[in-house]
Every structure is written in structure tokens, then in C-alpha cells.
C-alpha positions as CSV (number, residue, x, y, z in Angstrom):
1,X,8.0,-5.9,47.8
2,X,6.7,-8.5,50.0
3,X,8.3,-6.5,53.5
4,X,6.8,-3.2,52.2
5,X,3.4,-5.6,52.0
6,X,3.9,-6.8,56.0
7,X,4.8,-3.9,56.8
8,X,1.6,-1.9,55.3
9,X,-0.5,-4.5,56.9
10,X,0.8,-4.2,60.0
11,X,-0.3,-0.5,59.9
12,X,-4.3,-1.4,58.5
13,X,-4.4,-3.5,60.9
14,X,-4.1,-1.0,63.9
15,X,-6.6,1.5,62.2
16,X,-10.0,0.3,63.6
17,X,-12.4,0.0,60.6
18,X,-16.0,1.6,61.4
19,X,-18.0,2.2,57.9
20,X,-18.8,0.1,55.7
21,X,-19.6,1.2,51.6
22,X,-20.8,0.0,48.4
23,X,-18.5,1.4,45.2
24,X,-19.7,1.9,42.0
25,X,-18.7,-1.6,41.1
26,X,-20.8,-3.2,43.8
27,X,-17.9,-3.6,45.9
28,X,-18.4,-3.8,50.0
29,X,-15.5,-1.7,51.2
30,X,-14.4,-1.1,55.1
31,X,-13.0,2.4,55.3
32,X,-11.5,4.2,58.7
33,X,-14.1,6.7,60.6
34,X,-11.1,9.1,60.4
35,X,-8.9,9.5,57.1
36,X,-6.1,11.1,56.8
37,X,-3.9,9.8,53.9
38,X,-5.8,9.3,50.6
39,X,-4.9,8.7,47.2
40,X,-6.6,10.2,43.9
41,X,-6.0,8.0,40.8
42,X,-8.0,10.5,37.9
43,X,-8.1,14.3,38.3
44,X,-11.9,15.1,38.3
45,X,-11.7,13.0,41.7
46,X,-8.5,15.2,42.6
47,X,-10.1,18.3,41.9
48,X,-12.9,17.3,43.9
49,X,-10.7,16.8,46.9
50,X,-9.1,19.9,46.6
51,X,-12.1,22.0,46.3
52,X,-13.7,21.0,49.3
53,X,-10.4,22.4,50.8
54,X,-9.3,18.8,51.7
55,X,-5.6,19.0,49.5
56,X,-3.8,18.1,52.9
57,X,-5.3,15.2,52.9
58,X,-3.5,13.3,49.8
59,X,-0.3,11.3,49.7
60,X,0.0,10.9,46.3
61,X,-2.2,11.0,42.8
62,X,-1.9,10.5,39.5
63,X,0.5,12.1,36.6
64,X,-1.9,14.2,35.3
65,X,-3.0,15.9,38.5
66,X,-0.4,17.3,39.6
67,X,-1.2,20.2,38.0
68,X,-4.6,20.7,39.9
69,X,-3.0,22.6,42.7
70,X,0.7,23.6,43.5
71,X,0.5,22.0,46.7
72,X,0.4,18.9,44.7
73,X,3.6,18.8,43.0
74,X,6.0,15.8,43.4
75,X,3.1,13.7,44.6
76,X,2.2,12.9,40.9
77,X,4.1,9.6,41.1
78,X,0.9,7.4,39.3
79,X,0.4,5.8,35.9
80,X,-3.4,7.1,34.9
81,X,-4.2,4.5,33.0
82,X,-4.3,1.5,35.7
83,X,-3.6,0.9,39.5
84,X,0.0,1.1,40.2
85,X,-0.2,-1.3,42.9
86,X,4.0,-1.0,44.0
87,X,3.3,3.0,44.4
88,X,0.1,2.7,46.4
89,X,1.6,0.1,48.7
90,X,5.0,2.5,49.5
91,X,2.2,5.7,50.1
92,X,0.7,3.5,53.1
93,X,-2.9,5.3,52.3
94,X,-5.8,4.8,54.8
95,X,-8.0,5.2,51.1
96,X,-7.8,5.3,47.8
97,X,-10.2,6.8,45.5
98,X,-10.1,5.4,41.9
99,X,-12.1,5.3,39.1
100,X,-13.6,3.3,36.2
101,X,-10.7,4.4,33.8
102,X,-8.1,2.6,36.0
103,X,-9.5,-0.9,36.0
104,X,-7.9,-1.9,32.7
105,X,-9.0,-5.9,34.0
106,X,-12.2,-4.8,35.7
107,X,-12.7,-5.9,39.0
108,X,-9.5,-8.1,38.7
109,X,-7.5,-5.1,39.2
110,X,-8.6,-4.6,42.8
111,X,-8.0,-8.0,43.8
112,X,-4.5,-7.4,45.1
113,X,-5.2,-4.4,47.4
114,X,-8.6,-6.5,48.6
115,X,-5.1,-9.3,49.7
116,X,-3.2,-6.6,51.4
117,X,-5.8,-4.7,53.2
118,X,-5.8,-1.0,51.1
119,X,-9.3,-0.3,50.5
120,X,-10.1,1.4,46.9
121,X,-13.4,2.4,46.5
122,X,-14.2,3.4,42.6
123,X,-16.8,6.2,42.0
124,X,-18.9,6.1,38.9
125,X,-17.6,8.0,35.7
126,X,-20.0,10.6,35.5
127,X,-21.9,11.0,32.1
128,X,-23.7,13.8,33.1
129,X,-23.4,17.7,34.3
130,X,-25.8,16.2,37.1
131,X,-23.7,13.4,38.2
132,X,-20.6,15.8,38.7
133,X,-22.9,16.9,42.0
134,X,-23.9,13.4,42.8
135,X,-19.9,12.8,42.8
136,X,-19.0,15.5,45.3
137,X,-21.4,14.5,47.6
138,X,-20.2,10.7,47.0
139,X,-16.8,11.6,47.7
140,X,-17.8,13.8,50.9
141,X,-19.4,11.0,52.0
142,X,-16.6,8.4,51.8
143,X,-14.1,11.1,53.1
144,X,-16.8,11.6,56.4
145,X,-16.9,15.5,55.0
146,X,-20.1,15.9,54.0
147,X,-20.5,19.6,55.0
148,X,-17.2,20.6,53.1
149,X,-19.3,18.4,49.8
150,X,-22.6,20.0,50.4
151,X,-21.0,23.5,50.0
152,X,-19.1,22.7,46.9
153,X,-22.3,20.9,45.5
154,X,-24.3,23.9,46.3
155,X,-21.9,26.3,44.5
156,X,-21.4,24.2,41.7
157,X,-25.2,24.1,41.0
158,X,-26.1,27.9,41.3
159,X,-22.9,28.4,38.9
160,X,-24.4,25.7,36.2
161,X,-27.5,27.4,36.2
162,X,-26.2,30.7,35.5
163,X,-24.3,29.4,32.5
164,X,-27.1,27.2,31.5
165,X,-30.4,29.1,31.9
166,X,-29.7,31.7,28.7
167,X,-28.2,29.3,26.4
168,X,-28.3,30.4,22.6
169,X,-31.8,29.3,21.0
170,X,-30.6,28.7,17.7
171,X,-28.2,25.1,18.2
172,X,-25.7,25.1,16.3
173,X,-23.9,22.0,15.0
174,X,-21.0,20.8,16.8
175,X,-17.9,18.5,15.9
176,X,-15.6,18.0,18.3
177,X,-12.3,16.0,17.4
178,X,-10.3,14.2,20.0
179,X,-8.0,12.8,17.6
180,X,-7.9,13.0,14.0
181,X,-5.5,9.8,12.8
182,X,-7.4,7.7,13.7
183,X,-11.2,9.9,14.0
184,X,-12.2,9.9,17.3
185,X,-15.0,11.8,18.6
186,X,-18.4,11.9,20.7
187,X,-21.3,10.6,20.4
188,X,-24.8,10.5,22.3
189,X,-24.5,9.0,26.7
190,X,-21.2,10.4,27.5
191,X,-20.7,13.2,29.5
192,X,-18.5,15.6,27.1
193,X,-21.9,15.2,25.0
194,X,-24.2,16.6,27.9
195,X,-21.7,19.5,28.1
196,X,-21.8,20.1,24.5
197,X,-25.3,20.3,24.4
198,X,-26.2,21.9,27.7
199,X,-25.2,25.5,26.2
200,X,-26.9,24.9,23.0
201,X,-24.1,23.0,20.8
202,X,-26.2,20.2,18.6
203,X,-23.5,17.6,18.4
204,X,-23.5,16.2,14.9
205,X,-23.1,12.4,16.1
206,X,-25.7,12.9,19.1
207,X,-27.7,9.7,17.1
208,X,-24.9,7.6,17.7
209,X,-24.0,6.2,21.5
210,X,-20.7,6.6,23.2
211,X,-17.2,7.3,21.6
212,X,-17.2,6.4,18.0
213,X,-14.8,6.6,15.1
214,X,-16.9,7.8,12.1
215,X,-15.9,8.2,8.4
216,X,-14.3,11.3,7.0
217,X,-17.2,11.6,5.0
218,X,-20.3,11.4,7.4
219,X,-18.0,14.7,9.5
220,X,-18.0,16.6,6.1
221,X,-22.0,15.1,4.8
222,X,-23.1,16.6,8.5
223,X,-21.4,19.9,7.8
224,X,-20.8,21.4,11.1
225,X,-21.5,24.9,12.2
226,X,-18.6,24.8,14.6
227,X,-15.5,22.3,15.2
228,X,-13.5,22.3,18.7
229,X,-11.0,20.6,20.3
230,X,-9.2,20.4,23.5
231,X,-7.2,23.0,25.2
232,X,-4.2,19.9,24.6
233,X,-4.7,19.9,21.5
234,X,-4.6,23.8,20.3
235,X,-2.0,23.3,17.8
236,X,-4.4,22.0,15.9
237,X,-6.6,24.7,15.2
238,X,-4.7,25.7,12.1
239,X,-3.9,22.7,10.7
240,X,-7.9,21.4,10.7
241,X,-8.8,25.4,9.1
242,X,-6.4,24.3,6.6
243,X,-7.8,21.1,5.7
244,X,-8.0,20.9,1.8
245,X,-10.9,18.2,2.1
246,X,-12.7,20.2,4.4
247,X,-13.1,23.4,2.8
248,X,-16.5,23.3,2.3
249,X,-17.5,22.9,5.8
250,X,-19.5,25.8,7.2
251,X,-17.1,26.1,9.9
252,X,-13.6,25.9,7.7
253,X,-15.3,28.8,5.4
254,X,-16.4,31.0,8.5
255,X,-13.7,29.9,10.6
256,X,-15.7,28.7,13.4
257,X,-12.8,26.5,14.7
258,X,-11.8,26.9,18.5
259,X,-10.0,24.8,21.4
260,X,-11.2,25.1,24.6
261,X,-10.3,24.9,28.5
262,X,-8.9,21.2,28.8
263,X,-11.9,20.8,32.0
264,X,-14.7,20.0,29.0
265,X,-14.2,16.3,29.5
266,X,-13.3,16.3,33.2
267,X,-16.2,16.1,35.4
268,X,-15.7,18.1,38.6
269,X,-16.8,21.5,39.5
270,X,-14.5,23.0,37.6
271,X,-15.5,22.2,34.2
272,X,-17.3,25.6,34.6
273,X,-14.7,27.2,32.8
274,X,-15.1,25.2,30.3
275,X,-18.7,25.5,29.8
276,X,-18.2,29.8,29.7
277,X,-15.9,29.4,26.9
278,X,-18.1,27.0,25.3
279,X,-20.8,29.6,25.4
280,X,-18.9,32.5,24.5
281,X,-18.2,30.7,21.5
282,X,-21.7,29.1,20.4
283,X,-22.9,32.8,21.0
284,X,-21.3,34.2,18.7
């Protein structure tokens, strides 16, 4: 470990650092004018990369985007739920691009690559349909693409409004179960909420703030109109319809119960198909 360490510093230190960044952590980090080996440690960050037609760029990302583009496969050698500091070091990255979701210690977790010379600069978890532009440009910044970023931004935006601009009048209640043993769901400030709600889903905790685990019986005193879950989680669809508890529930007795493209709670560009099929359904 400590070789592949020397070694890695030995190859910083010939790369001749020329900008200079604040992260979302508050952070200063030195990154190269030129970048050509990056890793992505979350997917909406991948998917970023990869839309601004920048896939060549990265070395190595996490598990779970792999599957972004084919181009990616093999190079999902990453935990996604911290920073796999061994990895990183043997992928020799000019850059990595992380996110809130990996610092299981907070800014603790960076201290190692700030020792060994591997700058990580963490973008902000977006809680907004909004912030998923402010995050492309971000990243085109720190990537010195900012054309490539501008585009996608722009594209993005005229897409959003589309979707957005003839959403259903009529809201309709919304549940939407992330896991059922224990209840975990949405409530108010997070950015699967703004989607909800940005094509006219009313979510039934939007009083409460964050992700919550509420009571059996406030789901079924709230009685929602419709009940979704993730594209992951699809199997379930027949299992909650058959729910002898729930019967009562406007959505069990119309059968108002869908799963939906897994890109609802990732926010990148591409949580566009998710906000269609979100549609489609509260239109119906």
C-alpha cells in the first residue's frame, strides 16, 4: 500500500496544478488545467459525465454506475457507500468527483487523499429539479468543459419545462415507499419531494422535513390517491395492492399503485424519464 502511495505521488507531483476550487464542503482544492483521468463515486455525477459526452474521460466509478453506459463496464470496482481509498489510489486519477453520500465520517473521510495528493472535490446533493442544472454546470466547471455543461444544462431545462408547464390541476395525493420493514419514505426539502410535486403529485408527508419513518397508521389516516415505488423495487407492486390493512386506501381500491423509472431519486438530466412516467400516471 505504502509503494502504490509513493508511487501515485510521484505522478501528482509532475502534473502542474493551475486552478484552485471551493467544494461543497468548503474545501480549497488544487485541480490540473487539463484532466484526463477522473473518478465518479455516485451515478447522478456519472451520468453527468457521460452526457456531456465526456465517458472517455473516467478510470473507474462506483458499483452502481456501471450500468450508466456500456462503455463503463468493468470500471465499477467502488463501494457507494464511502471512499474506497485502496481503489482510488491503484486508478492514479488526476480527480475525483464524490459526493455527500460517500463521507460516512464527514470531512474526516477526505483526510487521507488531502496526505497523498488525490484531490476529491464533493458537489452538493441536489434537493431540487433546479440544482440538477446548477450541478452540470458545477461539474463542467471543475472538468474545464463548460461548453460541453452549458449545452446539456440548456437541454435539460427546455425538456423540464415541457414536462412541467401542463401538469394535472387537480393534485393528487402521493405515497411513495422506499422500504416497507422498516417505513421509509419522503418528506418535505429533499429532492425526490420536488419531483413528486413538480408534476402535480401532493406528497402526503410534504409537512414533515427530510426522510422520515412514519406510522402505519398516519399512511392509511392520510389515504393516498396514489402509491409508487421504485423501478428496484417493482416486485412489490402486488404485494402492497394486496395488503389486508390497506384495503381501504383510495389507491389499494382503485389500484392506483405503480413503480417507476429508478432515475426519480437520482439527480442528473436523466431523471426526465422519470418525471414522463410520473406524469403519465398522475394524469390518469
Amino acid at each position: 500500500m505504502l509503494k502504490k502511495i509513493m508511487i501515485l505521488n510521484t505522478f501528482i507531483f509532475t502534473i502542474c496544478f493551475s486552478r484552485v476550487l471551493v467544494d461543497s464542503t468548503g474545501r480549497v482544492i488544487e485541480i490540473p488545467e487539463n484532466i484526463e483521468r477522473v473518478v465518479s463515486t455516485v451515478p447522478s455525477n456519472t451520468e453527468i459525465i457521460v452526457d456531456m459526452g465526456l465517458v472517455d474521460l473516467l478510470v473507474g466509478v462506483d458499483s452502481y454506475s456501471e450500468k450508466v453506459d456500456k462503455r463503463l463496464s468493468e470500471k465499477g470496482v467502488l463501494r457507494s457507500d464511502d471512499l474506497n481509498e485502496e481503489k482510488i489510489v491503484e486508478l492514479m486519477p488526476d480527480l475525483v468527483i464524490s459526493s455527500h453520500h460517500n463521507l460516512k465520517k464527514g470531512k474526516e473521510s477526505l483526510k487521507f487523499f488531502d496526505e497523498v495528493g488525490i484531490p476529491v472535490y464533493v458537489i452538493k446533493n441536489p434537493k431540487s429539479l433546479s440544482e440538477v442544472a446548477d450541478s452540470v454546470i458545477e461539474i463542467g466547471e471543475i472538468l474545464n468543459k463548460k461548453s460541453e455543461a452549458e449545452h446539456l444544462k440548456d437541454k435539460f431545462l427546455k425538456e423540464l419545462k415541457e414536462i412541467v408547464s401542463n401538469k394535472n390541476s387537480e393534485d393528487k395525493k402521493v405515497y411513495f415507499e422506499i422500504l416497507e420493514n422498516p417505513i421509509y419514505t419522503t418528506g418535505s426539502e429533499t429532492f425526490l419531494n420536488d419531483v413528486l410535486e413538480s408534476v402535480g403529485g401532493k406528497n402526503i408527508f410534504r409537512d414533515e422535513k427530510g426522510w422520515i419513518s412514519p406510522p402505519l397508521e398516519s399512511i392509511l389516516e392520510k389515504d393516498p390517491d396514489v402509491i409508487l415505488v421504485g423501478e428496484d423495487r417493482k416486485y412489490m407492486v402486488e404485494e402492497i395492492l394486496a395488503r389486508d390493512e390497506w384495503q381501504d386506501v383510495n389507491a389499494i381500491k382503485n389500484k392506483e399503485v405503480y413503480f417507476i423509472d429508478e432515475s426519480i431519486n437520482r439527480p442528473s438530466p436523466r431523471v426526465l424519464k422519470a418525471l414522463k412516467e410520473l406524469r403519465e400516471v398522475l394524469d390518469k
